[in-house]
Structures are given as structure tokens and as C-alpha cells.
N, CA, C and O atoms as a Maestro MAE file, in Angstrom:
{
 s_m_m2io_version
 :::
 2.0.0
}

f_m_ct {
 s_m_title
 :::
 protein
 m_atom[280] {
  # First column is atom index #
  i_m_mmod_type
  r_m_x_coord
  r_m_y_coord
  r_m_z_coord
  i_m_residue_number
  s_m_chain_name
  s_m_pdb_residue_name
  s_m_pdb_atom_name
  i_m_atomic_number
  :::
  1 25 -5.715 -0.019 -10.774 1 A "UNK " " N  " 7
  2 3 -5.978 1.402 -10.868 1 A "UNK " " CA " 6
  3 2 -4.882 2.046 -11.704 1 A "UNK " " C  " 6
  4 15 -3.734 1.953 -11.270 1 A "UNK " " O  " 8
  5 25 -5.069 2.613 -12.718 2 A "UNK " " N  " 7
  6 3 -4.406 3.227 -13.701 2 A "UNK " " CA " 6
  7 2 -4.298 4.721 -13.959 2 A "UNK " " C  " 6
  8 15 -3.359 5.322 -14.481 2 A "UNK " " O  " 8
  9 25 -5.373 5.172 -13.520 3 A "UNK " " N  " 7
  10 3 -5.148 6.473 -13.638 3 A "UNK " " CA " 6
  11 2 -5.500 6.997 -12.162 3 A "UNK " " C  " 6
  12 15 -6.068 6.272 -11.345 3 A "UNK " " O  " 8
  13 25 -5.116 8.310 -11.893 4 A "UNK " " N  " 7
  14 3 -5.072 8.669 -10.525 4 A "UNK " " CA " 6
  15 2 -6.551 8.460 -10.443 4 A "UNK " " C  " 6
  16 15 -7.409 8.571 -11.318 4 A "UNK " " O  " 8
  17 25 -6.631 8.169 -9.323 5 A "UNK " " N  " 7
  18 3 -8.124 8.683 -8.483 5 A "UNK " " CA " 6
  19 2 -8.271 9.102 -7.070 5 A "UNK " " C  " 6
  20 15 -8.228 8.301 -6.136 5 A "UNK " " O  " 8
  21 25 -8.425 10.221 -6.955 6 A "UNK " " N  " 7
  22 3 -8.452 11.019 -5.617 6 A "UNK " " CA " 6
  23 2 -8.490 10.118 -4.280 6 A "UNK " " C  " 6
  24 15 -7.905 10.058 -3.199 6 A "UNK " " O  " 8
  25 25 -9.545 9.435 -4.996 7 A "UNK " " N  " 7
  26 3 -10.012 8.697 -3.802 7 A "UNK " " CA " 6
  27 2 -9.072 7.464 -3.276 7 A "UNK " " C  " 6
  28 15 -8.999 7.284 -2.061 7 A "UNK " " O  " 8
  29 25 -8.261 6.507 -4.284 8 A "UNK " " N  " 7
  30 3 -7.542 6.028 -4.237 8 A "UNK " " CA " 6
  31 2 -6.296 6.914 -3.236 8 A "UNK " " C  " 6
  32 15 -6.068 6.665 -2.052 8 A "UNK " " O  " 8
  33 25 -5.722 7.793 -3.926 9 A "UNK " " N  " 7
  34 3 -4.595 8.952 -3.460 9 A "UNK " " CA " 6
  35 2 -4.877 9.147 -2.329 9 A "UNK " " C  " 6
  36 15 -3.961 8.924 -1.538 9 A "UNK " " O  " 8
  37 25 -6.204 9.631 -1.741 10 A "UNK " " N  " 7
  38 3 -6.568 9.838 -0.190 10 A "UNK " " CA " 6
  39 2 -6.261 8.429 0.602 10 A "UNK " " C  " 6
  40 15 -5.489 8.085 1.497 10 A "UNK " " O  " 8
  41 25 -6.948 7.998 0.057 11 A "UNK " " N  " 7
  42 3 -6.572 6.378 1.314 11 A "UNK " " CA " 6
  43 2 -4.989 6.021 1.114 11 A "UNK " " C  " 6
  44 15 -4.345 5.827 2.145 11 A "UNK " " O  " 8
  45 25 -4.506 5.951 0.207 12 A "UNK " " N  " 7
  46 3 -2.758 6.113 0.108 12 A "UNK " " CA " 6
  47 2 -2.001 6.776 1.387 12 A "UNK " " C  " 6
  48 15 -1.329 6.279 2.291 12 A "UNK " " O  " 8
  49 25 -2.343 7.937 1.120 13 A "UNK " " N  " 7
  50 3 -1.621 8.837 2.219 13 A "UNK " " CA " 6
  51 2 -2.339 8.616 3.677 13 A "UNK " " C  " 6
  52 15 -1.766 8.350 4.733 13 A "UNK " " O  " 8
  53 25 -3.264 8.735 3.532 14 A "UNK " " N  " 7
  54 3 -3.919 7.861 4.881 14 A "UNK " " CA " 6
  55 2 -2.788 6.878 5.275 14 A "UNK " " C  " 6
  56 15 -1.850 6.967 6.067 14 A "UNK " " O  " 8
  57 25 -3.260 5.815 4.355 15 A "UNK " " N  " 7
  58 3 -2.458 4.589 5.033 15 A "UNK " " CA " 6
  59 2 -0.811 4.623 5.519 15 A "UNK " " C  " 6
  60 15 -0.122 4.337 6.498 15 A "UNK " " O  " 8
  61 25 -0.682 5.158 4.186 16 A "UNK " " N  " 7
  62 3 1.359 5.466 4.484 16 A "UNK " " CA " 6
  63 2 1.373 6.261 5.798 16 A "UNK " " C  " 6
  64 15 2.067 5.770 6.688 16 A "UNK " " O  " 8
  65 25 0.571 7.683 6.141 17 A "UNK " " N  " 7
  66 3 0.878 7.904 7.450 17 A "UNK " " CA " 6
  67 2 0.805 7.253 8.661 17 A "UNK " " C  " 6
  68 15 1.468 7.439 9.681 17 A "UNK " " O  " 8
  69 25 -0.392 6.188 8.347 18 A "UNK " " N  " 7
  70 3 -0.574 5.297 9.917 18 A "UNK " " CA " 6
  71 2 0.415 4.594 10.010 18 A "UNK " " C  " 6
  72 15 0.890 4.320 11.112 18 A "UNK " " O  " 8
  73 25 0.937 4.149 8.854 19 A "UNK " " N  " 7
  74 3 2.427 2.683 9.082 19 A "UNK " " CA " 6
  75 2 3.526 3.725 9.556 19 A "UNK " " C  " 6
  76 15 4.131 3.651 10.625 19 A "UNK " " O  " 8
  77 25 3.716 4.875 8.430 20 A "UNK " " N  " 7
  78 3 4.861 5.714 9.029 20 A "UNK " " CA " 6
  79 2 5.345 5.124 7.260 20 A "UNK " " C  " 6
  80 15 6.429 4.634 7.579 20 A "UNK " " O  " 8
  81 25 5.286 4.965 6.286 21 A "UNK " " N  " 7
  82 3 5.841 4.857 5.184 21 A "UNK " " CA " 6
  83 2 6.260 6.122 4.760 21 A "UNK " " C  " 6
  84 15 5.445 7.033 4.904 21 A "UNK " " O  " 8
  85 25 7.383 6.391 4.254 22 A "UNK " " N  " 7
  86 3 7.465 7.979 3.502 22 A "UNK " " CA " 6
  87 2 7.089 8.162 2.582 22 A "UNK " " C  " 6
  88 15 7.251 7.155 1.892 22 A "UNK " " O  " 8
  89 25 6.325 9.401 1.731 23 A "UNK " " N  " 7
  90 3 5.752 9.229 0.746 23 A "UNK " " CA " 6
  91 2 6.116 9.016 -0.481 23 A "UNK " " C  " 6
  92 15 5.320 8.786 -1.392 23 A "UNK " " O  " 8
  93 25 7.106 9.063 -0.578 24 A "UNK " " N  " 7
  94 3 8.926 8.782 -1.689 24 A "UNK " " CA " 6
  95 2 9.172 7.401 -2.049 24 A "UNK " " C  " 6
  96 15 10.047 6.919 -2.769 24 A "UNK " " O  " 8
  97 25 7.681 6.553 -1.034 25 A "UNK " " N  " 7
  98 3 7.576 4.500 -1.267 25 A "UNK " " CA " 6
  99 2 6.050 4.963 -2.047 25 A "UNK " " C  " 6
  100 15 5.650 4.311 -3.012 25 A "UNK " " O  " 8
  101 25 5.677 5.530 -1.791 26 A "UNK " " N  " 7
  102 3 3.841 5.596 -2.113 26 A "UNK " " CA " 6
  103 2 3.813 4.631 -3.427 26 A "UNK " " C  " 6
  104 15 3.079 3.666 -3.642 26 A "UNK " " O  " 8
  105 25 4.603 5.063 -4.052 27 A "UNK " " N  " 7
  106 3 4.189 3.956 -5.963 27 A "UNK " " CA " 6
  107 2 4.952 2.679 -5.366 27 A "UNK " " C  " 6
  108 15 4.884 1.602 -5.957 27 A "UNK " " O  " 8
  109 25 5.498 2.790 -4.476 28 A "UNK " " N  " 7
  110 3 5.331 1.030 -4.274 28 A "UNK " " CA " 6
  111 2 4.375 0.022 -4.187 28 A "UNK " " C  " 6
  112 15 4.299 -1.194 -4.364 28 A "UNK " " O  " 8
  113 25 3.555 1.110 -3.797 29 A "UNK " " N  " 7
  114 3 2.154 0.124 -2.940 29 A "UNK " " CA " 6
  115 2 1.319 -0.209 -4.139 29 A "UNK " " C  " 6
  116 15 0.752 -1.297 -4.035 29 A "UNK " " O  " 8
  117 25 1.090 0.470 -5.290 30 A "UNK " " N  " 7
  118 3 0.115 0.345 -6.681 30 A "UNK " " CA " 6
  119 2 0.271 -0.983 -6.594 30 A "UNK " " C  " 6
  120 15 -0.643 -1.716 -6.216 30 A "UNK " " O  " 8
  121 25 1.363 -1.381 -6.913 31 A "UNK " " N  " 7
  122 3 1.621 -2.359 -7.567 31 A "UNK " " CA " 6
  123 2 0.932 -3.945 -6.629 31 A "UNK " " C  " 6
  124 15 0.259 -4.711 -7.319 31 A "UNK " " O  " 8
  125 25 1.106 -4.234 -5.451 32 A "UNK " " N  " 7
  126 3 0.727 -4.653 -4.496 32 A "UNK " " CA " 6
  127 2 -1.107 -4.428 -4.503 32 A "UNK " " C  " 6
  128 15 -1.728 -5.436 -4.839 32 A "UNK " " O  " 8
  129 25 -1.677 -3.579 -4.265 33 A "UNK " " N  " 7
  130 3 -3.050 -3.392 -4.452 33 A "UNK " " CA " 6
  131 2 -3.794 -3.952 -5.251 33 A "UNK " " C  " 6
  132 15 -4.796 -4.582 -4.912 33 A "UNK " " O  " 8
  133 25 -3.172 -3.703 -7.113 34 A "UNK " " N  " 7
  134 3 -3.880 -4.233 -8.286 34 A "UNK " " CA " 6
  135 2 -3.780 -5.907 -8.290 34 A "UNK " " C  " 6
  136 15 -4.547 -6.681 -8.863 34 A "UNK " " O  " 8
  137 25 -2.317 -6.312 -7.279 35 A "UNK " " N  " 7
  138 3 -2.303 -7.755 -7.395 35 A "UNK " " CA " 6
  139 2 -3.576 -8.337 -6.503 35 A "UNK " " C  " 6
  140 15 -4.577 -7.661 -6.268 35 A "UNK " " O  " 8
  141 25 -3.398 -9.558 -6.089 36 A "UNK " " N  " 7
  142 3 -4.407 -11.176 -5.439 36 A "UNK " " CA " 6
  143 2 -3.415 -10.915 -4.382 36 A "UNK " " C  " 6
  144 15 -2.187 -10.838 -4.438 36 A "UNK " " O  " 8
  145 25 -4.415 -10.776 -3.207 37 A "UNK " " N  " 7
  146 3 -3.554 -10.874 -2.025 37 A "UNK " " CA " 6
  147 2 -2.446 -12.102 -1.750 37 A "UNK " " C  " 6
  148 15 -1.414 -12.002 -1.086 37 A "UNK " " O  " 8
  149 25 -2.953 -13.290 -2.449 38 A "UNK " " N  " 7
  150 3 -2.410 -14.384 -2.312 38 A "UNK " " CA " 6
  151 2 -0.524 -13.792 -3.001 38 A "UNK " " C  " 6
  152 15 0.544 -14.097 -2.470 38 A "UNK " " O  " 8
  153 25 -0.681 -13.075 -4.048 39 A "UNK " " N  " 7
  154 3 0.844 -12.774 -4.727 39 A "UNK " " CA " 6
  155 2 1.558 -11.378 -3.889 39 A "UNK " " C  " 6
  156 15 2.468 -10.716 -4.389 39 A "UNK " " O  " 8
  157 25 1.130 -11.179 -2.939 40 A "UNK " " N  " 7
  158 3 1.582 -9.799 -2.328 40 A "UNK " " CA " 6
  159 2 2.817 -10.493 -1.536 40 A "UNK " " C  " 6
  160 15 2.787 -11.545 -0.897 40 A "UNK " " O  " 8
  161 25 4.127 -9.445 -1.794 41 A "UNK " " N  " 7
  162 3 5.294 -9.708 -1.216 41 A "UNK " " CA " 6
  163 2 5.379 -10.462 0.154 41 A "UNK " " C  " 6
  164 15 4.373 -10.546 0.858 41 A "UNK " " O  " 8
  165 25 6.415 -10.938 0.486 42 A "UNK " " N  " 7
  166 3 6.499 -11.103 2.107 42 A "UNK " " CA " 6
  167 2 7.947 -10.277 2.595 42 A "UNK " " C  " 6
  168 15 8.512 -9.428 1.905 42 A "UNK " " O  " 8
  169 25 8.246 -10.588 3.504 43 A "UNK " " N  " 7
  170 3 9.533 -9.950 4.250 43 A "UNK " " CA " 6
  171 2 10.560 -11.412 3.778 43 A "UNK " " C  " 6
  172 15 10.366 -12.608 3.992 43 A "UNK " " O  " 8
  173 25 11.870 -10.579 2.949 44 A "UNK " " N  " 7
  174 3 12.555 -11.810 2.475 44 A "UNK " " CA " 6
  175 2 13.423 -11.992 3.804 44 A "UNK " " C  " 6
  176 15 13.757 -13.176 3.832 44 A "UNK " " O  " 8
  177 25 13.884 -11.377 4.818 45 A "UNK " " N  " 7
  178 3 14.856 -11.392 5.677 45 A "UNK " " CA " 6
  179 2 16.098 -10.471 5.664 45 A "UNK " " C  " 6
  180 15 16.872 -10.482 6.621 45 A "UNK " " O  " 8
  181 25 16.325 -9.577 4.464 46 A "UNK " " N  " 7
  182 3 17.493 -8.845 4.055 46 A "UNK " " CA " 6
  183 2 17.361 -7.894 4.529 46 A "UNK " " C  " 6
  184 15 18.251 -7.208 4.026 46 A "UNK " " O  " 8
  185 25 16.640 -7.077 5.459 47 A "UNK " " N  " 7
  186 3 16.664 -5.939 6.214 47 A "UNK " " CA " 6
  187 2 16.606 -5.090 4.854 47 A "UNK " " C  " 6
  188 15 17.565 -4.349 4.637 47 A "UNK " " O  " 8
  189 25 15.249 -5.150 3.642 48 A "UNK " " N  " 7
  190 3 15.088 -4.285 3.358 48 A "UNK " " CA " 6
  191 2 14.358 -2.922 3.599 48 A "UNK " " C  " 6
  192 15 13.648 -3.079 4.592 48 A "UNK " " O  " 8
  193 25 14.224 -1.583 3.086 49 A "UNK " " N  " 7
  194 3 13.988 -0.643 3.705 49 A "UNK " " CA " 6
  195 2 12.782 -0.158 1.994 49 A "UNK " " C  " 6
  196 15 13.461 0.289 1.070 49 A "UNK " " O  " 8
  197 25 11.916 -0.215 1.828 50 A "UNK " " N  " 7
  198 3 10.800 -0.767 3.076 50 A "UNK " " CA " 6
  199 2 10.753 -1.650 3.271 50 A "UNK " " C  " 6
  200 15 10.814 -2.273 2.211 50 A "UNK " " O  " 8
  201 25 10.631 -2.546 4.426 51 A "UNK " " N  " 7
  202 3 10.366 -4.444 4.123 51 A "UNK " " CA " 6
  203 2 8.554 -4.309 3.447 51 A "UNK " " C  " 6
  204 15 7.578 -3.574 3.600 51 A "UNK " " O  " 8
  205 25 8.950 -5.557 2.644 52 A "UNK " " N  " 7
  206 3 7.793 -5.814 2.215 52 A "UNK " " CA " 6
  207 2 6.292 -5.992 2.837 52 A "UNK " " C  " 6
  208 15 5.236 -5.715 2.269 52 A "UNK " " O  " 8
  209 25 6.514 -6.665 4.486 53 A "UNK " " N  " 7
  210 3 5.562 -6.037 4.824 53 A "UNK " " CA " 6
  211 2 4.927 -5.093 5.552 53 A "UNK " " C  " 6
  212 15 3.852 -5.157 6.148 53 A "UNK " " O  " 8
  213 25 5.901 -3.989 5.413 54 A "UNK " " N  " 7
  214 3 5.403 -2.883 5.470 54 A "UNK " " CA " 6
  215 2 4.079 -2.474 4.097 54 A "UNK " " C  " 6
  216 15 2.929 -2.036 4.085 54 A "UNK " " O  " 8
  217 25 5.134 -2.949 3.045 55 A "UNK " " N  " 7
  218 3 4.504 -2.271 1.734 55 A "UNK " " CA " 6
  219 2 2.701 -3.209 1.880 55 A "UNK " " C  " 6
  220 15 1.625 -2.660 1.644 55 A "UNK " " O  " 8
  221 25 2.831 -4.228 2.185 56 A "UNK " " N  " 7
  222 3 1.887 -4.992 2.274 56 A "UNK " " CA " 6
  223 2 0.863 -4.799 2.998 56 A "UNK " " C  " 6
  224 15 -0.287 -5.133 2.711 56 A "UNK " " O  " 8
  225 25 1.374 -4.025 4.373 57 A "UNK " " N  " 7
  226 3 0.462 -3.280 5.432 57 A "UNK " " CA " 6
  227 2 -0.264 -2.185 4.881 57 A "UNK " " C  " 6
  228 15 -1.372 -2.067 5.406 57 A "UNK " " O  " 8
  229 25 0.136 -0.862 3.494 58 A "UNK " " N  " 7
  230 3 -0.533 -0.093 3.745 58 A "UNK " " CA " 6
  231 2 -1.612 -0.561 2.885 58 A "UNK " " C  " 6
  232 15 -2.813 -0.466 3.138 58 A "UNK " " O  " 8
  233 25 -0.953 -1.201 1.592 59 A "UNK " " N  " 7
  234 3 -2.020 -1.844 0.338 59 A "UNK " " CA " 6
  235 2 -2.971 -2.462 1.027 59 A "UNK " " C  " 6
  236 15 -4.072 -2.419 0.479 59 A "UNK " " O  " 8
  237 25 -2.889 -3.407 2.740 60 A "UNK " " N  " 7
  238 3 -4.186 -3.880 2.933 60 A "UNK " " CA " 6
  239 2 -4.875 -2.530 3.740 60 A "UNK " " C  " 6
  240 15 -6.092 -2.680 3.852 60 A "UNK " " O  " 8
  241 25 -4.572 -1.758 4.094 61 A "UNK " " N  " 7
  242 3 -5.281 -0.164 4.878 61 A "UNK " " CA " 6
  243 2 -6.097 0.406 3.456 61 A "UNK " " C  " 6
  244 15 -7.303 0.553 3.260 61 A "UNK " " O  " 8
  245 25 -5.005 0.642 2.623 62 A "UNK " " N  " 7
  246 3 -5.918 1.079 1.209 62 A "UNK " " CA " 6
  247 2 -6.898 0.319 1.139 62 A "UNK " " C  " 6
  248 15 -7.972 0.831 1.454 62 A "UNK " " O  " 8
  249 25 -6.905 -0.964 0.767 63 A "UNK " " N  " 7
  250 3 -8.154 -1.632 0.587 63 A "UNK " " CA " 6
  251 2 -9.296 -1.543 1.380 63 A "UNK " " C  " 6
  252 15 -10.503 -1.444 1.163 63 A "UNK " " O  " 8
  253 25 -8.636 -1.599 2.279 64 A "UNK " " N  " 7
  254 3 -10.049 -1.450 3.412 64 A "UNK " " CA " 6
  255 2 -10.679 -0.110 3.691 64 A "UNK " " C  " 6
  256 15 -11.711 -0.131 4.361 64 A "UNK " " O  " 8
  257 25 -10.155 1.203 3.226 65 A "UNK " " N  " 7
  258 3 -10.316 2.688 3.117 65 A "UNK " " CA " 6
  259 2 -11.407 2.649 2.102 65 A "UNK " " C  " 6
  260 15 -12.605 2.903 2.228 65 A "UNK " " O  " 8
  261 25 -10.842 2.342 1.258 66 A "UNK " " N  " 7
  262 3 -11.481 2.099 0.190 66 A "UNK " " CA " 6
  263 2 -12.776 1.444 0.129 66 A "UNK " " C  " 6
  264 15 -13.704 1.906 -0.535 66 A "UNK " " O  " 8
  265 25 -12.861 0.266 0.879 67 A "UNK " " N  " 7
  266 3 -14.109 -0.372 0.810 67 A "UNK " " CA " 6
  267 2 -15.091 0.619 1.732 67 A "UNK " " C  " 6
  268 15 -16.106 1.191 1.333 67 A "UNK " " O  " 8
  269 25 -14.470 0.668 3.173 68 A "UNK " " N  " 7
  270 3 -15.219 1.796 3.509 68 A "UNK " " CA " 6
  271 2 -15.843 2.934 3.017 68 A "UNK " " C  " 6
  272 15 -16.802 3.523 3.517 68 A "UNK " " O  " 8
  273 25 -15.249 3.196 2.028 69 A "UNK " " N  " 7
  274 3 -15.308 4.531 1.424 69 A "UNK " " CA " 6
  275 2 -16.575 3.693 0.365 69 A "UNK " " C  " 6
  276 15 -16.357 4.391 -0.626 69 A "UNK " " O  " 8
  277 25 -17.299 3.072 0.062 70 A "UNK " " N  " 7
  278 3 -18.258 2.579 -0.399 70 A "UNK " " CA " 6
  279 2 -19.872 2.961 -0.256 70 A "UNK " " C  " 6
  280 15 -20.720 2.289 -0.844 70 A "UNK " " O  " 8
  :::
 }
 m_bond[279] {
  # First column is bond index #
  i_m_from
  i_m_to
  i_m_order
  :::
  1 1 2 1
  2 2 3 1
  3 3 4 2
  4 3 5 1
  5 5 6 1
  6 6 7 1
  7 7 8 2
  8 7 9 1
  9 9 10 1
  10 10 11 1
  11 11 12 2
  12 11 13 1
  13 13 14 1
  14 14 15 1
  15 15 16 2
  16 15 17 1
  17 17 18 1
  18 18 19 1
  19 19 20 2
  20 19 21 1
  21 21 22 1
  22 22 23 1
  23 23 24 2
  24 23 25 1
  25 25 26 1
  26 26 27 1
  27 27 28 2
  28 27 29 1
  29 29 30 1
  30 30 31 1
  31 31 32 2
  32 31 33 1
  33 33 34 1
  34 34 35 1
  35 35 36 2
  36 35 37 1
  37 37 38 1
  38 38 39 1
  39 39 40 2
  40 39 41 1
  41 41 42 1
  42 42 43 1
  43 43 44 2
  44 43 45 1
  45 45 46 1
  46 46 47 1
  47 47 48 2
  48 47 49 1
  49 49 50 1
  50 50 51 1
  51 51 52 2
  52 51 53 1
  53 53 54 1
  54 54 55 1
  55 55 56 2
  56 55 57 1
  57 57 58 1
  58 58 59 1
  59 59 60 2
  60 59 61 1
  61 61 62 1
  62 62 63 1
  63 63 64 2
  64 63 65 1
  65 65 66 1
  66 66 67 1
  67 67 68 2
  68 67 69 1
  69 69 70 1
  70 70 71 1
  71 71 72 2
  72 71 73 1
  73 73 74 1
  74 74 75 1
  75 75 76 2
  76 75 77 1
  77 77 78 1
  78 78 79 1
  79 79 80 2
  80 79 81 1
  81 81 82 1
  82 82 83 1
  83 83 84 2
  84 83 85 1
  85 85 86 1
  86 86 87 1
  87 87 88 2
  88 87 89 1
  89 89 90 1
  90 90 91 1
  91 91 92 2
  92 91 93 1
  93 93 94 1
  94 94 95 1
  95 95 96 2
  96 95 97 1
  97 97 98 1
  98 98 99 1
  99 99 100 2
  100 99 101 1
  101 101 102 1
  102 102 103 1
  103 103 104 2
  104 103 105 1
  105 105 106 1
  106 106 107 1
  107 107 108 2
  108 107 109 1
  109 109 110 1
  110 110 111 1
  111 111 112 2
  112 111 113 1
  113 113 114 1
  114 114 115 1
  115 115 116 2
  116 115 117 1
  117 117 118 1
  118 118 119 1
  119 119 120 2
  120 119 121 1
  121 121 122 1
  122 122 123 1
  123 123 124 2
  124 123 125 1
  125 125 126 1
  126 126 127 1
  127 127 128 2
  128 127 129 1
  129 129 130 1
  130 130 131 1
  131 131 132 2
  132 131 133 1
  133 133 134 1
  134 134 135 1
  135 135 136 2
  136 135 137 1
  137 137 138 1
  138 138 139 1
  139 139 140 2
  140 139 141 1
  141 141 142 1
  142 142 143 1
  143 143 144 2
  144 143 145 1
  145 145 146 1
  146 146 147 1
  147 147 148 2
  148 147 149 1
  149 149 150 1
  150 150 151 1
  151 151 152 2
  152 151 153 1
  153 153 154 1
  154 154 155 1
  155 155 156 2
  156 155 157 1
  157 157 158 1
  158 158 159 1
  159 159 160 2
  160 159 161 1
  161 161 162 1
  162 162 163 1
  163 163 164 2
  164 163 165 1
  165 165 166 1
  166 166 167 1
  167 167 168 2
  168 167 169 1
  169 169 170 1
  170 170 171 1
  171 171 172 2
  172 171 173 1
  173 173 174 1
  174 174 175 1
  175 175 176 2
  176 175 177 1
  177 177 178 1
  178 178 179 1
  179 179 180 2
  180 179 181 1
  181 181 182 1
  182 182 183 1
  183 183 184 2
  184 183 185 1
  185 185 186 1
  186 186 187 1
  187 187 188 2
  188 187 189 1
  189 189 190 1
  190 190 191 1
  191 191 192 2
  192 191 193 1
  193 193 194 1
  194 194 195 1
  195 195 196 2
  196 195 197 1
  197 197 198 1
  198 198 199 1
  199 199 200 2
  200 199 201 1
  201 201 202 1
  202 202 203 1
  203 203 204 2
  204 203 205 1
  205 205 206 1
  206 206 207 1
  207 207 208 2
  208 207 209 1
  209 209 210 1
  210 210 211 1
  211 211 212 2
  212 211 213 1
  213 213 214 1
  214 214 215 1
  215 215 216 2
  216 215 217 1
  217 217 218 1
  218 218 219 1
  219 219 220 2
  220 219 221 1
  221 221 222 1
  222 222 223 1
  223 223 224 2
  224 223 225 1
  225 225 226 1
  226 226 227 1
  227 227 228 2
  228 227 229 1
  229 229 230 1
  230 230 231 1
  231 231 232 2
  232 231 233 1
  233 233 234 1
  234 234 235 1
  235 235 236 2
  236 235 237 1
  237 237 238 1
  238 238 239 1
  239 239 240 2
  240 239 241 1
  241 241 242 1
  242 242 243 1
  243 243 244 2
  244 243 245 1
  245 245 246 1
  246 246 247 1
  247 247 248 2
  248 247 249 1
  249 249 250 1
  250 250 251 1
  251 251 252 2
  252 251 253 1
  253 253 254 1
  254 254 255 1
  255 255 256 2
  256 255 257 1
  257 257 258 1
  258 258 259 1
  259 259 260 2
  260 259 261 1
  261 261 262 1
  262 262 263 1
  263 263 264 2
  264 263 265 1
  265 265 266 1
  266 266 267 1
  267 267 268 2
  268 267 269 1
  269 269 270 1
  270 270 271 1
  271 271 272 2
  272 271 273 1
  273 273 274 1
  274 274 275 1
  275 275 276 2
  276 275 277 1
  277 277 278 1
  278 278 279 1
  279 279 280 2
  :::
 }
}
């Protein structure tokens, strides 16, 4: 997804609110979405902030918003 799409943007914020992501990560998640679930981050162990699967949690909520939204 390259250019905004509402609909995309709605399930975004959706999702970031159910995990609790702040919206200041939101362009983290693009990137994660457009990939193969198979290449989506994992949690390396470094107590990063977001851990990855957080970021991984909302990209799979988007997806599934999304499909719903079908």
C-alpha cells in the first residue's frame, strides 16, 4: 500500500489501539503488512520498545480488518 487509503488508516488505528501501540510507531507497521508473513520480524530479545511482536500483532489485526472489511 503506497498511497494512503482511508480504509487501510482506519484498521491501523483500530489495531494500534487494541495492542496499545502509540501512534508515533503507526509507519512501523506499513512496512510489515506489504511483506509475506513468513519475513515479518520476531522479538530479538533486546527489550526493544516496540518489540517486534508487537509491531507484528497489529499488521496481523490490519490484515484481518481489512479482509473483513471485504
Amino acid at each position: 500500500m503506497s498511497e494512503v487509503d482511508p480504509r487501510y488508516e482506519q484498521a491501523l488505528a483500530e489495531a494500534s489501539d487494541e495492542v496499545g501501540l502509540p501512534s508515533y510507531y503507526r509507519s512501523c507497521v506499513r512496512p510489515i503488512v506489504n511483506a509475506p508473513p513468513e519475513r515479518w520480524p520476531r522479538c530479538c530479545g533486546g527489550g526493544c520498545e516496540p518489540c517486534n511482536e508487537v509491531l507484528s500483532e497489529v499488521a496481523r489485526r490490519v490484515l484481518a480488518k481489512l479482509q473483513a472489511a471485504r
